[in-house]
N, C-alpha and C positions, 0 to 999 in steps of 0.2 A: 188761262184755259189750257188743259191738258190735252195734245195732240198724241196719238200715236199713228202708226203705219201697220197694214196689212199688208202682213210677209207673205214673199211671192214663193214659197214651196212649195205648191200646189203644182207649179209650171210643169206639167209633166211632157209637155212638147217639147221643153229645151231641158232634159235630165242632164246634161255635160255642163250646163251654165249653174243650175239651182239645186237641182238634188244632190248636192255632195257635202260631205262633214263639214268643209272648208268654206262653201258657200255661207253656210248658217254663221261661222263664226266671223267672216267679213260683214255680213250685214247688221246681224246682231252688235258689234263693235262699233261698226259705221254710225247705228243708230244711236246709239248709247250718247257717242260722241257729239253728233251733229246737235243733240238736246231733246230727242224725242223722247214722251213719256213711256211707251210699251211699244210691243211688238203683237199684232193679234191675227189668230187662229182660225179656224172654220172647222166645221164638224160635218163631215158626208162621206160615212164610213163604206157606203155602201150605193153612191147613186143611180139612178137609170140611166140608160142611153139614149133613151128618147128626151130627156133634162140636158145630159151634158151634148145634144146635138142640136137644140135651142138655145144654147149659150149657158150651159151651166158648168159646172167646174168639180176638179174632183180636190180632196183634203184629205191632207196625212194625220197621221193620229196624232189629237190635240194634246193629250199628253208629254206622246214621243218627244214631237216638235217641239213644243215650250220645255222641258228638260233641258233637248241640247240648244234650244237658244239661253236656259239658265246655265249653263255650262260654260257657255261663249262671255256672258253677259256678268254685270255686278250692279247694276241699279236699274236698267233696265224693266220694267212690269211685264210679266206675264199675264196675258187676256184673251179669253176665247172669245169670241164674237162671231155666231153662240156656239154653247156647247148643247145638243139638241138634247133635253133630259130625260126623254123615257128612252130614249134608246139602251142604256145601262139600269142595271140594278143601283138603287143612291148608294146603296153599302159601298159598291163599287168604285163610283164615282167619290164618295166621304173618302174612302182610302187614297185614291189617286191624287185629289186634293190636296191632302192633309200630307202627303208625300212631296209634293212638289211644294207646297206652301214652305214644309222645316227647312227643305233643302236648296232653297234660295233663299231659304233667310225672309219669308215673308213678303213676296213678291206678284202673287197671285192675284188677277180681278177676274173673277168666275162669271160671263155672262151666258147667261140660260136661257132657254127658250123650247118651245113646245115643236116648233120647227112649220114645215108644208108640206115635205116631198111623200106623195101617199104611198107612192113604188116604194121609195126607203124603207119605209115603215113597213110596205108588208115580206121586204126581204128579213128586214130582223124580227119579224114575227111578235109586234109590238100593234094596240089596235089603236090604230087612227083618230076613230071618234069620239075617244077616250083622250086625244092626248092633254085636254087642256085638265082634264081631272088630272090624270099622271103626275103634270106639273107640281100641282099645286100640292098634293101627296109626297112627290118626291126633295121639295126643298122643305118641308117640315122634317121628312127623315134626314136631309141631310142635316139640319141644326140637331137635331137628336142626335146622329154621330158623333159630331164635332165639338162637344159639351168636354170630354176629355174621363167622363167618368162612365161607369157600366148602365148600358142605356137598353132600355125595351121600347120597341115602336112595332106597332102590328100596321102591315099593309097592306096589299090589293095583290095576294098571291104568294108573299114572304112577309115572316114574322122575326123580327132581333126579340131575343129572350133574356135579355140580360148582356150583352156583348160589347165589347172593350174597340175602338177603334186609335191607336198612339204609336207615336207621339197626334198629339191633335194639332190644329194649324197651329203656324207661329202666329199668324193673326188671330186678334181675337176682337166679338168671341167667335169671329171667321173672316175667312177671305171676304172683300165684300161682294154680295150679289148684285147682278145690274140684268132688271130683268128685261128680255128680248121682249121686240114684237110691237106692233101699233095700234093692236085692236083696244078698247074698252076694258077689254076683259084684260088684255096684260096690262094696263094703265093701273087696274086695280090691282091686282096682282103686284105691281110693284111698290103701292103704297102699303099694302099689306101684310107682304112678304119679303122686300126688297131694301135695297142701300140703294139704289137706283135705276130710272127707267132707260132701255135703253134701246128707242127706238132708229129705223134704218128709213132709208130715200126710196122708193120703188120707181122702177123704171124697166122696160125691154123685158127679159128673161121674167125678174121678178115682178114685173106687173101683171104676168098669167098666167104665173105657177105658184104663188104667194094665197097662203092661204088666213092672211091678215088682212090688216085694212091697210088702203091704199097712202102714202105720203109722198105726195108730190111736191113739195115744195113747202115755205117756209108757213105759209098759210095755214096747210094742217098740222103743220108741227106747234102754232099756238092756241089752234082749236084741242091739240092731245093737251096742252101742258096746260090748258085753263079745266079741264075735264082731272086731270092728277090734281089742279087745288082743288076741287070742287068735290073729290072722294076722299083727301087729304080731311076736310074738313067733315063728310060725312061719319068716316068712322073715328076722328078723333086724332088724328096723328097732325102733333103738331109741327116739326118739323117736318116737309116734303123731301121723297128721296131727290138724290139729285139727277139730271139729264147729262148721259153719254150718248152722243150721236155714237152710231153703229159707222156714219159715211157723213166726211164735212159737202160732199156733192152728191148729187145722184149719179146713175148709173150711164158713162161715156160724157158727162159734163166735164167741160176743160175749163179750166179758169185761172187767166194769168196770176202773178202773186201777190199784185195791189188789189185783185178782185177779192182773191183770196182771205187776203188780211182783212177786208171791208166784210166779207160772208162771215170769218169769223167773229170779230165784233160785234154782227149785228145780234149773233146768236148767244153770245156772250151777256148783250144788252135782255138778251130773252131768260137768261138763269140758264143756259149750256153750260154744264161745269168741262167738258171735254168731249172730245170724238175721234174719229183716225180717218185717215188720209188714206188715198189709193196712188200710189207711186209705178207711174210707169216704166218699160225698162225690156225691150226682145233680149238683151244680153245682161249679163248680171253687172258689165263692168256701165252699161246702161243704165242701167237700173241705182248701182249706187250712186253714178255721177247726180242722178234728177234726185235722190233723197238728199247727197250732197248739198243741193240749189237749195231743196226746201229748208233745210236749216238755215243758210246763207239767206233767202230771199224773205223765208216767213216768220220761221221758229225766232229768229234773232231779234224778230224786228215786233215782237207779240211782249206786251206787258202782264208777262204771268205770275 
């Protein structure tokens, strides 16, 4: 089972600890080292203050970020988790992609999602009610991008007339999609449209700003994954995408690292192909000693 960590760049209260060139390329390294599979992102280019004053968080640009962790990094994965998709034109995003993808050499896991924050959405002048359509519109135009040849796709406001996006990923015939989200709707959505589903824990913050269905524990996480064979089989897909937890705990769960190890297996025994980890840390020299532990306590001791 593939573990990664969710990079703490976001830390905007401690900028002297996290915001610096230097921090990215210790943790990035740190990770590489200690055996984690990626490094993963957040997308909230734009949040409220009424969100980040109930416990929400703000996010550097998903791009930016994974660049210079590809920078720092050499096996390493790049993974946003998620990158909220109507917020950008796909054009956009296919380019950004397709960009990051050459120039790591193929290192990108692209997770997507419709998102919840309404305020976001009406800052970047994207409509709400729509966004589960958007979705579903916007990773058809990105496969039409990422084909590598002159492509026409008409969409909901912008039309490609024949247009060139290259070099296309190093992956092919793309980065994989892991699509976000708990609801019904993205369950199909990932059988449909996806390399996998890749549902998250709710708790606290996102248990009343989440504009999904609720996953509290391991319960409905095998009521989602019996509803993915059960659409699997509907429309004919015979291989099911695979499951990336978005979080191996919910939101302020502590769990020593025999618990740990026991969580993961159990989810493992469920068809969990991976997930990522919350590493804590007020200081970065914090922060890497407890990613440190996880390698030493978890990552070493996991039959992957």
């Amino acid at each position: 089972m593939k573990i990664n960590a969710t990079l703490p760049f976001d830390r905007t209260e401690s900028p002297e600890e996290f915001l610096q060139p230097e921090a990215v390329s210790e943790i990035g390294s740190l990770l590489e080292r200690v055996g984690f599979n990626g490094g993963n992102v957040t997308d909230h280019p734009c949040p409220t203050g009424r969100w980040l004053d109930a416990g929400g968080h703000h996010a550097q640009d998903p791009f930016v970020m994974l660049a210079l962790v590809a920078a720092a990094t050499r096996t390493l994965r790049l993974h946003t988790g998620i990158l909220v998709l109507p917020y950008r034109n796909p054009f956009i995003t296919a380019r950004a992609v397709s960009t990051l993808d050459v120039f790591s050499a193929g290192r990108v896991s692209l997770g997507v999602g419709a998102g919840y924050l309404k305020g976001e959405y009406h800052a970047l002048g994207v409509d709400f009610e729509r966004r589960n359509e958007i979705v579903d519109e916007y990773i058809r135009a990105l496969k039409a991008a990422w084909g590598g040849e002159e492509f026409s796709f008409k969409g909901t406001g912008y039309e490609a007339r024949g247009n060139r996006i290259l070099p296309a990923p190093a992956q092919k015939p793309h980065p994989p999609l892991l699509i976000g989200g708990n609801s019904r709707r993205a369950i199909r959505r990932a059988v449909e449209l996806g390399d996998a589903w890749h549902p998250f824990f709710t708790a606290g913050v996102l248990s009343t700003t989440s504009r999904t269905a609720p996953m509290s524990g391991e319960d409905d996480l095998v009521a989602g994954l019996r509803y993915l064979r059960e659409h699997c089989a509907t429309v004919g897909r015979e291989r099911p995408p695979e499951v990336v937890l978005g979080s191996l705990t919910s939101p302020g769960e502590k769990l020593h690292p025999a618990a740990l190890i026991d969580k993961i297996g159990r989810f493992r025994e469920l068809g969990v192909a991976g997930a990522a980890i919350h590493i804590e840390g007020r200081t970065r020299a914090q922060w890497c000693d407890n990613a440190q532990r996880y390698g030493e306590d978890v990552l070493s001791k996991l039959d992957r």
